[in-house]
C-alpha positions in Angstrom: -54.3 6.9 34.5 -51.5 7.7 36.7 -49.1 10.6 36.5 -46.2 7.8 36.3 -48.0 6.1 33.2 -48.6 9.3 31.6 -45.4 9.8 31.1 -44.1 6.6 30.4 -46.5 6.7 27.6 -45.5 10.0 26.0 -42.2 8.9 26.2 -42.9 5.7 23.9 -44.9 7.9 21.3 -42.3 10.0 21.4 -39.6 7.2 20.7 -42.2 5.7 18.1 -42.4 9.5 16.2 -38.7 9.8 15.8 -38.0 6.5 14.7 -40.8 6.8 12.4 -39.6 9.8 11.3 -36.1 8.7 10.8 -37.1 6.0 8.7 -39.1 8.2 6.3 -35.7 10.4 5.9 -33.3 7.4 5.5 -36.2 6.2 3.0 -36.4 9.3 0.9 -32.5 9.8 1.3 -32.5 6.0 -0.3 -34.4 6.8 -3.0 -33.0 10.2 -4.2 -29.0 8.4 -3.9 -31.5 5.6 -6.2 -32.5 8.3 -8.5 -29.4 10.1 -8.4 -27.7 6.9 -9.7 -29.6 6.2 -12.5 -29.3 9.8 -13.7 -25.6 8.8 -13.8 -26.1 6.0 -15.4 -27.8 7.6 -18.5 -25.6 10.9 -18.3 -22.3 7.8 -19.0 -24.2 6.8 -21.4 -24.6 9.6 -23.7 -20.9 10.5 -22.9 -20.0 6.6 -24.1 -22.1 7.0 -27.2 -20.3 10.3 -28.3 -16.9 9.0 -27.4 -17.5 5.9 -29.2 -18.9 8.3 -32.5 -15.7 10.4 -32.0 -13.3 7.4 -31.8 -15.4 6.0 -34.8 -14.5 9.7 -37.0 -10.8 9.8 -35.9 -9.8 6.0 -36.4 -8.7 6.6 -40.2 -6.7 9.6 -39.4 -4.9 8.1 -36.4 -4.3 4.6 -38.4 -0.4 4.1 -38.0 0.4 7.3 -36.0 0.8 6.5 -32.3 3.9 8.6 -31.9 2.7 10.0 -29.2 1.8 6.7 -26.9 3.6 5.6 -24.3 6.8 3.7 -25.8 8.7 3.3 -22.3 5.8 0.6 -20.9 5.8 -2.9 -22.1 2.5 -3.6 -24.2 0.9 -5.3 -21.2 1.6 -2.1 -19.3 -0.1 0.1 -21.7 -3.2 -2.5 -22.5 -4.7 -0.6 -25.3 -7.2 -2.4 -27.0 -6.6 -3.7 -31.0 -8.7 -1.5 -32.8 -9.4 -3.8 -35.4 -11.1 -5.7 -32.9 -13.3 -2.7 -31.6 -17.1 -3.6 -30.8 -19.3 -0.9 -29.4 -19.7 -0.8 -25.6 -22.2 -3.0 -24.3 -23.8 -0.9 -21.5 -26.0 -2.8 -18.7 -29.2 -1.2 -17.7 -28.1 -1.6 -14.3 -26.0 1.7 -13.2 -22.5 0.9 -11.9 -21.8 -2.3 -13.8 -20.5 -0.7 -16.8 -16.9 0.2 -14.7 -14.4 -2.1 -13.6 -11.9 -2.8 -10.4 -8.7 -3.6 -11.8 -6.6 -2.7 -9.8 -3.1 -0.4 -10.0 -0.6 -2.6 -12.2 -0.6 -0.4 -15.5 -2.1 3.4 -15.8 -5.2 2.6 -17.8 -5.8 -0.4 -14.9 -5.5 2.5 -12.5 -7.8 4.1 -14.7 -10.3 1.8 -15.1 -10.6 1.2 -11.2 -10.5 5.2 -10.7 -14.0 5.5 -12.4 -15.1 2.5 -10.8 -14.6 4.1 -7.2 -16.3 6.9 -8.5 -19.3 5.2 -9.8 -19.3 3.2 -6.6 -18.7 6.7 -3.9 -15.4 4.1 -2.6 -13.5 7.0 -0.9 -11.6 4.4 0.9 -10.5 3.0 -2.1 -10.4 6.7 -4.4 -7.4 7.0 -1.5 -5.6 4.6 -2.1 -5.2 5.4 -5.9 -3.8 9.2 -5.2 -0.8 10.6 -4.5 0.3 14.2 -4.1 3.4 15.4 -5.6 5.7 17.2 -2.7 4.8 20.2 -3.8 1.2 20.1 -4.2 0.8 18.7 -1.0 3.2 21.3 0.5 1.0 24.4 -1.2 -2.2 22.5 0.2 -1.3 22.5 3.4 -0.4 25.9 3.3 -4.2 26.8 2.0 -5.7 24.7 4.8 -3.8 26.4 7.5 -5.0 29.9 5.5 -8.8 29.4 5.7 -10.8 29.8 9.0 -11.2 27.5 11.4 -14.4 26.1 10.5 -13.8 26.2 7.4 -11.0 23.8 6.6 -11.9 20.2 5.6 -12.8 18.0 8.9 -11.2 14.5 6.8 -7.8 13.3 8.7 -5.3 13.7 5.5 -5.6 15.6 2.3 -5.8 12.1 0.3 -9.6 11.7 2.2 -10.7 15.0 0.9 -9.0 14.8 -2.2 -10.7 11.5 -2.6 -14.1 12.9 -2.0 -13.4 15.8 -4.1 -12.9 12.9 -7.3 -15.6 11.1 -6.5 -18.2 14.1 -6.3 -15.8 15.1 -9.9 -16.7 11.6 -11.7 -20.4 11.7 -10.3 -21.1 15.4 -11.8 -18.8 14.4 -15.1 -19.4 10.7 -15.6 -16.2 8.9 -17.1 -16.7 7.3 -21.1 -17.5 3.2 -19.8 -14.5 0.4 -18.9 -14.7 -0.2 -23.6 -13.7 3.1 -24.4 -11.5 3.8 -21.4 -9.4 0.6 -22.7 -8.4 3.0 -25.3 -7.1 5.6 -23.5 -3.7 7.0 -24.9 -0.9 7.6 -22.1 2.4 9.7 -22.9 5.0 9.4 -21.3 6.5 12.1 -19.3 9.2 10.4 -17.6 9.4 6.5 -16.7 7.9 6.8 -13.7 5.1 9.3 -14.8 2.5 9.5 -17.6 -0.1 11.9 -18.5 -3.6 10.2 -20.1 -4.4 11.8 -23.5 -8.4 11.2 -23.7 -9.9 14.3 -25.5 -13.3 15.5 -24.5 -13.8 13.2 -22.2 -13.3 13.3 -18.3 -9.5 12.9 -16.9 -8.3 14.2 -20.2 -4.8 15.5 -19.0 -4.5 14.0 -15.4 -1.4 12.4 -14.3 -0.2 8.8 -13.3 2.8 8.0 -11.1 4.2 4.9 -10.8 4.7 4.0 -7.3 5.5 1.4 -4.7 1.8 0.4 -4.1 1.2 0.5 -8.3 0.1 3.2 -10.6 -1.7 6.2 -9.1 -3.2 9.7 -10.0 -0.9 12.2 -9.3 -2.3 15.3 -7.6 0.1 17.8 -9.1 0.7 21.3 -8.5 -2.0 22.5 -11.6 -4.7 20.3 -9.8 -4.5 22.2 -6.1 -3.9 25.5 -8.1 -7.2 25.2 -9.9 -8.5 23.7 -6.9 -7.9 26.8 -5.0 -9.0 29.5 -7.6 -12.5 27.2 -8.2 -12.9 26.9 -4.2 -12.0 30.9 -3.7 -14.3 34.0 -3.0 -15.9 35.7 -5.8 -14.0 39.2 -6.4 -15.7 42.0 -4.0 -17.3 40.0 -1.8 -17.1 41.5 1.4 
């Protein structure tokens, strides 16, 4: 065989090696995003079996007293669920379908499609639900420019890494399913602003601003302060 076909033919088995080899580690990257998902899936529902017990508990104590619920949004705005009418939440054996895309028109719509883009790892979509206050985005800038060069987020705008950062959030902390986020109580703190009132469950506390485009999560200053002191150094390390 000649020199010429020699090489020609290490070159193929070459070729054939790393594709081969590629394929294997876009398999087993597959199924570990597969398994990865269904652990989700069963961590969401143990958090929607508590929540529902909890709601089930508190119901005859919070009969009547909704002080504390949004009174500034028109019922269709805040779209809580009659509690008389309450069923348990059906949950599908197949992860993801137990979230819903509802788009931005009231804050627990917001809501609803927020875990959804979680579930779903839509940071195209986690974007365009967030929006930073002026002043947390003006602090977060200022802690971008203070880290080193390679270590400051590669994404083109702090809504892309803020995005991932929530989606990473609600896979690690799976939200209660699309029944028991229906009941979520929103206060309002101004009539453009809310804050969502779901104890022991995740999003307990964050904020929704009404905007232009429709309700979205507001990335206040508390969020890029906690942000910053989870992200920072351990004392005394050199």
């Amino acid at each position: 065989m000649s020199p010429l076909k020699i090489s020609l033919l290490a070159v193929l088995m070459t070729v054939l090696l790393t594709s081969a080899g590629q394929y294997h580690l876009q398999q087993g990257r597959r199924e570990e995003a597969d398994r990865l998902r269904w652990e989700n899936h069963q961590l969401r529902l143990k958090v929607s079996q508590r929540r529902q017990a909890q709601l089930a508990k508190a119901e005859p104590a919070n009969q009547g007293d909704r002080s504390n619920t949004v009174s500034s949004l028109a019922p269709s705005e805040t779209s809580l669920v009659d509690r008389s009418n309450l069923r348990p939440a059906k949950v599908s054996p197949v992860p993801g379908t137990e979230y819903r895309n509802e788009g931005q028109a009231t804050p627990v719509a917001a809501l609803q499609t927020l875990a959804w883009a979680c579930d779903h790892g839509d940071a195209a979509l986690m974007q365009k639900l967030i929006v930073f206050d002026a002043d947390a985005r003006g602090k977060t800038a200022a802690h971008f420019a203070s880290l080193p060069p390679d270590e400051r987020p590669v994404s083109v705008s702090f809504e892309a890494v803020a995005a991932d950062l929530y989606i990473s959030d609600g896979l690690k902390h799976p939200y209660p399913v699309a029944d028991v986020l229906q009941l979520a109580n929103f206060e309002s703190i101004n009539p453009e602003r809310v804050v969502l009132r779901m104890p022991g469950a995740n999003g307990n506390g964050y904020e929704f601003q009404r905007t232009a485009e429709g309700w979205k999560l507001a990335v206040t200053m508390k969020v890029v302060d906690d942000y910053i002191k989870e992200t920072a150094e351990p004392a005394g390390r050199p």
